[in-house]
C-alpha positions in Angstrom: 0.6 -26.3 -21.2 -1.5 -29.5 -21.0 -0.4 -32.4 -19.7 -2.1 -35.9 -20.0 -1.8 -38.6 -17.4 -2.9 -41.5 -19.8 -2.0 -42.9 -22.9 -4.7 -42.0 -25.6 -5.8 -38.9 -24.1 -7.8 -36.6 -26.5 -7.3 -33.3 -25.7 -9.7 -30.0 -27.5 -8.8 -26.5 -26.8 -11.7 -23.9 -28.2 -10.0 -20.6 -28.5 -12.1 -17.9 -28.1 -12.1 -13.8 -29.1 -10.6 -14.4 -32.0 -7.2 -15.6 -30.2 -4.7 -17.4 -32.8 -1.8 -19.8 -31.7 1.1 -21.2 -33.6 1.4 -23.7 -35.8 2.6 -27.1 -35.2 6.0 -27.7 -36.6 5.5 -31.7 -36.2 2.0 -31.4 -37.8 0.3 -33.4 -34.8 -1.7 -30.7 -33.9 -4.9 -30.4 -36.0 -6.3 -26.5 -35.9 -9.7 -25.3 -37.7 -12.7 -23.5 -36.4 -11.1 -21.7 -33.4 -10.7 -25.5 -32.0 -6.8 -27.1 -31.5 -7.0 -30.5 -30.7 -4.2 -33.4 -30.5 -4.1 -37.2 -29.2 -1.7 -37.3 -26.2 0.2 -40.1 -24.4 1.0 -40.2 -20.7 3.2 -37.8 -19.4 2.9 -36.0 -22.9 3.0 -32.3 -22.3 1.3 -30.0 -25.1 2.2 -26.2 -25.3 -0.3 -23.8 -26.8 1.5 -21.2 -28.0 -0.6 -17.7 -28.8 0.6 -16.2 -32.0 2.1 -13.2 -31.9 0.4 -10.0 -32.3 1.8 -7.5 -35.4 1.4 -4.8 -32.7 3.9 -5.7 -29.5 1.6 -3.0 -27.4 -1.2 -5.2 -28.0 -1.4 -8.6 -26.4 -2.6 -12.0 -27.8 -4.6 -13.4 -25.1 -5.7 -17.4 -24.6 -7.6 -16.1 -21.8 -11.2 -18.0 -21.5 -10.2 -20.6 -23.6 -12.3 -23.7 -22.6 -9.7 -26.8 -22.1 -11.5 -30.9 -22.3 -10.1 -34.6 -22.6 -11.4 -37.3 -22.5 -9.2 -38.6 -19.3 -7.8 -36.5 -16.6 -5.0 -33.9 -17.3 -3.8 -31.3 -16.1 -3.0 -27.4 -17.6 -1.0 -24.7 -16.7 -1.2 -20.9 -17.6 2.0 -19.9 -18.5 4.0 -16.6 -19.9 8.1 -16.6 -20.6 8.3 -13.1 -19.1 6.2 -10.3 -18.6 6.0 -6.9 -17.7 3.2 -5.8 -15.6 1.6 -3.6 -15.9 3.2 -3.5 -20.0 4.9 -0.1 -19.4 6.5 -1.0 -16.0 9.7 -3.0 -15.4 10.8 -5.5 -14.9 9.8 -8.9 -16.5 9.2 -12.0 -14.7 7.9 -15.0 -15.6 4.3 -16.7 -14.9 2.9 -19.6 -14.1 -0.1 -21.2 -12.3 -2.1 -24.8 -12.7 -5.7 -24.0 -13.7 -8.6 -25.4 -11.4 -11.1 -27.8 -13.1 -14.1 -25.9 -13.8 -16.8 -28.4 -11.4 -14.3 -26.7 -8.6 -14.8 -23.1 -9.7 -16.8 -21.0 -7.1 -19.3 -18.0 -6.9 -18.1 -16.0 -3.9 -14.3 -14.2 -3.5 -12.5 -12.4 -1.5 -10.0 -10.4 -3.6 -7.5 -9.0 -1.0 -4.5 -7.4 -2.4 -0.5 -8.4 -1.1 1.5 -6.6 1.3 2.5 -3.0 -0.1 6.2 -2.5 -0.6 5.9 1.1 -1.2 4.2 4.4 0.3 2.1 6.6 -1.5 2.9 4.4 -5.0 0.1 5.2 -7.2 1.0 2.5 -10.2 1.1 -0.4 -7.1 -2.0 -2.2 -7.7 -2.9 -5.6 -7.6 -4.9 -6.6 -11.1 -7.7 -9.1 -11.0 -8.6 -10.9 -13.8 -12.1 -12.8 -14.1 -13.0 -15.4 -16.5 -16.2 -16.7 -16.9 -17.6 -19.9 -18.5 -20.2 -20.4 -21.2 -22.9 -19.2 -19.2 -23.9 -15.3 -18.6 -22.2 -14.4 -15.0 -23.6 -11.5 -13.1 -21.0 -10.8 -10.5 -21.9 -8.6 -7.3 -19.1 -6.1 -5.7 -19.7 -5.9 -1.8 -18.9 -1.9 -2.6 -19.8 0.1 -6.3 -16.8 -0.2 -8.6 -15.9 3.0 -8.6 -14.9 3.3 -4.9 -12.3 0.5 -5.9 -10.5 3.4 -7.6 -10.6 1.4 -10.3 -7.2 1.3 -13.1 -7.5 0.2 -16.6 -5.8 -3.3 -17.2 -2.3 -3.5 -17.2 -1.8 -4.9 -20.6 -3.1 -3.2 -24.2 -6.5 -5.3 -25.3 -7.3 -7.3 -22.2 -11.0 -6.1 -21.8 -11.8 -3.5 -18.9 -14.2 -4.7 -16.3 -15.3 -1.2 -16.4 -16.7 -1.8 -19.4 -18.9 -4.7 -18.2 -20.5 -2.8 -15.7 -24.4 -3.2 -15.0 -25.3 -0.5 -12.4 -22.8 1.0 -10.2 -21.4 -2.8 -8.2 -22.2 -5.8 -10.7 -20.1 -6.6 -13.4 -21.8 -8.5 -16.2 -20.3 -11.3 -18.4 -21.6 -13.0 -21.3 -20.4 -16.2 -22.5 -16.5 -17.0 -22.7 -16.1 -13.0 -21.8 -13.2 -12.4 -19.3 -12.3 -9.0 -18.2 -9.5 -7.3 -15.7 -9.3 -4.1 -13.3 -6.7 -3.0 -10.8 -6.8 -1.8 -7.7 -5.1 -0.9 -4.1 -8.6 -2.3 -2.6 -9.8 -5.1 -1.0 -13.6 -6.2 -2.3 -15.8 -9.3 -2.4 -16.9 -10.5 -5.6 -20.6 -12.9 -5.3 -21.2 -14.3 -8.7 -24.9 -15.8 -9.8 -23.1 -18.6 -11.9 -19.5 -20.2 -10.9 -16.0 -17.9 -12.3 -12.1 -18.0 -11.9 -10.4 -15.1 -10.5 -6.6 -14.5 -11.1 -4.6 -11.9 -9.3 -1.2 -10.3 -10.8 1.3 -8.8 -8.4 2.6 -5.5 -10.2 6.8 -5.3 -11.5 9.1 -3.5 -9.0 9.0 0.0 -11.4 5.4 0.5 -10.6 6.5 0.6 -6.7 8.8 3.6 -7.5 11.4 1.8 -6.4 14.0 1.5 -8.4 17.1 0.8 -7.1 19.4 -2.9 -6.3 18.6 -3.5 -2.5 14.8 -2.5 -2.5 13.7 -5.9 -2.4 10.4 -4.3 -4.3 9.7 -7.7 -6.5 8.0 -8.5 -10.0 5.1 -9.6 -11.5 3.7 -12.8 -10.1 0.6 -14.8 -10.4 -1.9 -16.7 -8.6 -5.6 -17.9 -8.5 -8.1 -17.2 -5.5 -9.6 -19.6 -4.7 -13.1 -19.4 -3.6 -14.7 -19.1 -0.4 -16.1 -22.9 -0.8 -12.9 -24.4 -1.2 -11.1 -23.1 2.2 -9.6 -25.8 4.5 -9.0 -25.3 7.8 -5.2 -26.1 7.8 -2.3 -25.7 4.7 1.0 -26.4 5.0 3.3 -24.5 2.8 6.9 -24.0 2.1 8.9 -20.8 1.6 12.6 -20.9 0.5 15.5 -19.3 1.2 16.5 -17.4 -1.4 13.7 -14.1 -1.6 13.9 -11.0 1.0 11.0 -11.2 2.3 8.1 -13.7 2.6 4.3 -13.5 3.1 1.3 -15.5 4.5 -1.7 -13.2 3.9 -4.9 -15.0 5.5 -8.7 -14.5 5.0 -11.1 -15.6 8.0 -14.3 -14.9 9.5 -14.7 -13.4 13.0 -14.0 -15.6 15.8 -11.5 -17.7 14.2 -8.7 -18.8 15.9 -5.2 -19.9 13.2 -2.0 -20.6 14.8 1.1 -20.9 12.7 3.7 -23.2 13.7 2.0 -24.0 16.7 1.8 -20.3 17.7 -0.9 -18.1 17.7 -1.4 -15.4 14.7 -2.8 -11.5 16.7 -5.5 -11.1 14.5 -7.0 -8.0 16.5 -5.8 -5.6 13.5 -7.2 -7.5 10.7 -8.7 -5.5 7.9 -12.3 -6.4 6.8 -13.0 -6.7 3.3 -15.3 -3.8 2.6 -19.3 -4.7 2.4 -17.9 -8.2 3.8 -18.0 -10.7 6.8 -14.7 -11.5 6.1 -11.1 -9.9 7.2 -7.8 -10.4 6.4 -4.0 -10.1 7.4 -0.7 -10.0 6.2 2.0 -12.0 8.2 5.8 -12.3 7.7 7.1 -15.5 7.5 10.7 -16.9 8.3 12.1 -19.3 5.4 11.1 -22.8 5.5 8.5 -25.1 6.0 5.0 -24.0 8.0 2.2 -25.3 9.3 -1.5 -23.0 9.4 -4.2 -23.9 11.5 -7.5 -23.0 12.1 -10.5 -23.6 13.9 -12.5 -22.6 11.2 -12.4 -22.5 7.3 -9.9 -19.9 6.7 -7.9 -19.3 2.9 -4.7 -18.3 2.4 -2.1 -16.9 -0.3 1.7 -17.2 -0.4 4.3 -14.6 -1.7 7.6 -13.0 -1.6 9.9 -10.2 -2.8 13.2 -10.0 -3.4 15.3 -7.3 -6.1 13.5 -7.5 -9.3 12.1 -11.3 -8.5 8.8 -12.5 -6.8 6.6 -15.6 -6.3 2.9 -15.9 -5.7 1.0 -19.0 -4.9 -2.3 -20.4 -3.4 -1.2 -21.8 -0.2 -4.2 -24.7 -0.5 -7.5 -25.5 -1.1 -9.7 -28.0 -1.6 -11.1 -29.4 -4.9 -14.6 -29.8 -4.0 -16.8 -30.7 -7.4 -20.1 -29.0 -7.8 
């Protein structure tokens, strides 16, 4: 979904592996040579719609398409209702606004949610990461295959396995994307700037199954880069999910206080092969205030039966 802010706002979309989108039943749309473009006014919103696939196990994916205008807008990836990964229950429906690519980064740390279940193979977290139309060699601070890497969690999105050069750098050409799960946390140090997306797994892939679990659904969020940290976020959680999340990302020696209280962080996990550590934190409903004395990130989530939410708490927008 792309919406303009100005009258007269020319917006191209170039699709890319091969991904089709429905026609325009107004006919404003104009669509030829992998490029959909359209003349917006302000406050216009314009849905690209993928086509359907004529296999359901396999998906049609606007994944790396490259978005311009020729004034500001904004765009949001969005899906209806999705299982994730395809074979697990239940649906739940997606959405997060895109970062402009002069804010995109080159180093990550990809730290997976609180668990809700023990010993739950199938709960992973899933990372996908786009590129842009420039080779990316991406660095894992540990070789991929101590990730315990799974396959993606939909039919046809391309395995980062696949993309491996060596044992820890994953390899991307031009407009290539790919996607691995995992229970791990790793950093990912790319030689050209990439958008990393994280999907939170459905409830049936927990194991649990039943009404008053409180296990959640799929849910998506970007990272954002290590560049784009602030060193305070205020966020809001409501009331109506079982259980809510601040998971935080710092270097040693910081010092964050939320709601004017002081976050323990003498457990925190460090990121393997990384400076950096993390921890998860409960949080009550409401609004909250996270400070630091240092650049810290931050991602915010909750689950509830069947039903979850995942969003970056902040960052800034800093242009190359």
């Amino acid at each position: 979904a792309i919406v303009a802010a100005e009258d007269n706002t020319d917006v191209d979309v170039r699709l890319v592996g091969g991904a089709t989108v429905l026609p325009d039943r107004d006919g404003r749309v104009r669509a030829a040579g992998g490029h959909v473009a359209n003349r917006l006014a302000a406050q216009e919103v314009m849905l690209v719609h993928s086509a359907p696939s004529p296999n359901i196990f396999t998906v049609t994916d606007l994944s790396g398409a490259q978005v311009t205008a020729n004034k500001p807008i904004s765009v949001f990836a969005v899906h209806v209702c999705t299982n994730y990964p395809q074979d697990q229950a239940a649906c739940d429906h997606l959405q997060e606004q895109l970062l402009p690519v002069d804010t995109w980064g080159n180093s990550f740390q990809l730290v997976p949610p609180a668990t809700r279940a023990r010993n739950a193979p199938r709960e992973v977290i899933y990372w996908k990461i786009i590129g842009t139309n420039a080779d990316a060699n991406i660095t894992l601070s540990v070789p991929f295959n101590q990730l315990q890497p799974m396959a993606p969690g939909a039919a046809g999105v391309p395995d980062c396995r696949n993309f491996l050069n060596g044992q820890d750098t994953i390899r991307l050409r031009p407009d290539q994307f790919c996607e691995f799960g995992t229970k791990r946390a790793v950093q990912l140090v790319s030689d050209t700037p990439i958008m990393v997306a994280g999907f939170i797994v459905g409830q049936e892939a927990t194991g649990l199954l039943d009404f008053g679990s409180h296990a959640g659904d799929p849910a998506m969020f970007i990272v954002p880069p290590d560049r784009q940290y602030r060193r305070s976020y205020g966020f809001l959680t409501p009331d109506t999910y079982f259980s809510d999340y601040v998971t935080v990302t710092y270097l040693p020696g910081n010092e964050l206080l939320l709601d004017g209280q002081p976050i323990d962080l003498a457990d925190g996990i460090q990121v393997p092969g990384s400076n950096y550590f993390y921890k998860h934190v409960p949080v009550d409903d409401g609004p909250h205030l996270i400070e630091g004395r240092s650049l810290f990130g931050i991602m915010v989530y909750a689950y509830d039966d069947f039903v979850s939410y995942a969003f970056t708490g902040g960052l800034n927008l800093t242009k190359q």
